[in-house]
C-alpha positions in Angstrom: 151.0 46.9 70.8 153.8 45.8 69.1 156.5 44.7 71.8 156.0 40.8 72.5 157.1 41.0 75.8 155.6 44.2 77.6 153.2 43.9 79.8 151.1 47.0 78.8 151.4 44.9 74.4 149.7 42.3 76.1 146.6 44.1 78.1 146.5 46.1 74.8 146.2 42.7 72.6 143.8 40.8 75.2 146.2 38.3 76.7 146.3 40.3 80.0 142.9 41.1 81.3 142.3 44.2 83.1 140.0 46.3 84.7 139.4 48.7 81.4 137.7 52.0 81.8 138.7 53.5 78.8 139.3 51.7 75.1 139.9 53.5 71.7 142.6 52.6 68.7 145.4 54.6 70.2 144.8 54.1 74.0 143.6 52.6 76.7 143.1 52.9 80.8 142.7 50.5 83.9 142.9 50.3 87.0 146.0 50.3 88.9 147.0 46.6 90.0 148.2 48.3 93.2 146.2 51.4 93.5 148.3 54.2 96.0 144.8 55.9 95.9 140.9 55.9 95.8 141.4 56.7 92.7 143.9 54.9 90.7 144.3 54.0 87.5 146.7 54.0 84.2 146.3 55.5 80.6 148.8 53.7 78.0 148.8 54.8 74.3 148.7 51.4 72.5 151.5 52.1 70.7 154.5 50.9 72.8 156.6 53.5 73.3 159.2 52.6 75.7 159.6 56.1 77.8 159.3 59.8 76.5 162.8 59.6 75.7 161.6 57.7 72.7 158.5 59.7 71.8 158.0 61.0 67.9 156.4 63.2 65.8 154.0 60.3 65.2 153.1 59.5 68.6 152.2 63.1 69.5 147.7 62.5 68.9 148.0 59.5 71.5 150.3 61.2 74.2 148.3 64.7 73.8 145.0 61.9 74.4 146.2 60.7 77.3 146.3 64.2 78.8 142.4 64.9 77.3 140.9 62.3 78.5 142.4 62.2 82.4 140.1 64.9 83.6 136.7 63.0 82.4 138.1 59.5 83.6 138.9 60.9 87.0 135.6 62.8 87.3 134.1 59.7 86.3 136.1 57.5 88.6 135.1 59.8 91.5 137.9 62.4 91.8 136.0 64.9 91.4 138.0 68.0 93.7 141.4 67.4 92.1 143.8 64.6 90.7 147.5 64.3 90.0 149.2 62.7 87.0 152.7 60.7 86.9 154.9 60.1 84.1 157.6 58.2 85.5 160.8 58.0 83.0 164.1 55.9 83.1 166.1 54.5 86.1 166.1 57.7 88.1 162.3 58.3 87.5 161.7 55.0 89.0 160.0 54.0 85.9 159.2 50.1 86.3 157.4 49.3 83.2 158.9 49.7 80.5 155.9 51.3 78.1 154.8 54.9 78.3 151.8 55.3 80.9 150.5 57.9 83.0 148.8 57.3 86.3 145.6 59.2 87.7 145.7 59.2 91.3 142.3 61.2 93.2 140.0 60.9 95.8 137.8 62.5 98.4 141.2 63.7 100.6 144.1 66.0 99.4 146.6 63.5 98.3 149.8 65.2 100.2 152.9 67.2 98.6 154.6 65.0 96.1 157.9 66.4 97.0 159.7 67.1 99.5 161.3 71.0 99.2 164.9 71.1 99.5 166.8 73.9 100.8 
């Protein structure tokens, strides 16, 4: 919450609204702006953190958070067959915001290989 100009600062201080489904004092999740799924949403720790790159010792309860409380959020949110998380990171990860967060993407259909194999 402490990075005047990201996005994820704002939601976290209320100046953004959002569609929260999940609020506590180290993170917070929403719904996607642009869901690429039934089931699409975002968990941020509220601590701005700008990518993993930059992750510390201190921000280890919040990021270990994030990965407890996806299952329940995508159960709750009606994935309730399977989900996939995303941690996009840096240029090449096509990381566009600028703030650690991990989307939850579900639903009732198989959501398709994320990657194509190479040979």
């Amino acid at each position: 919450m402490n990075d005047p100009n990201c996005i994820f600062c704002k939601i976290a201080r209320g100046l953004i609204p959002a569609k929260k489904i999940y609020d506590d004092d180290d993170v917070m999740a929403f719904h996607d702006i642009r869901p690429q799924a039934p089931v699409h949403f975002l968990i941020v720790p509220k601590a701005h953190i700008a990518s993993l790159y930059d992750a510390q010792p201190p921000h280890q309860a919040a990021l270990g958070k994030m990965l407890l409380i996806a299952g329940g959020l995508a159960r709750e949110a009606g994935a309730t067959d399977g989900f996939r998380t995303i941690v996009n990171n840096g240029r090449v990860g096509h990381q566009e915001v600028y703030h650690v967060h991990m989307h939850v993407l579900g639903g009732p259909d198989p959501l398709g290989p994320m990657l194509s194999r190479r040979n």
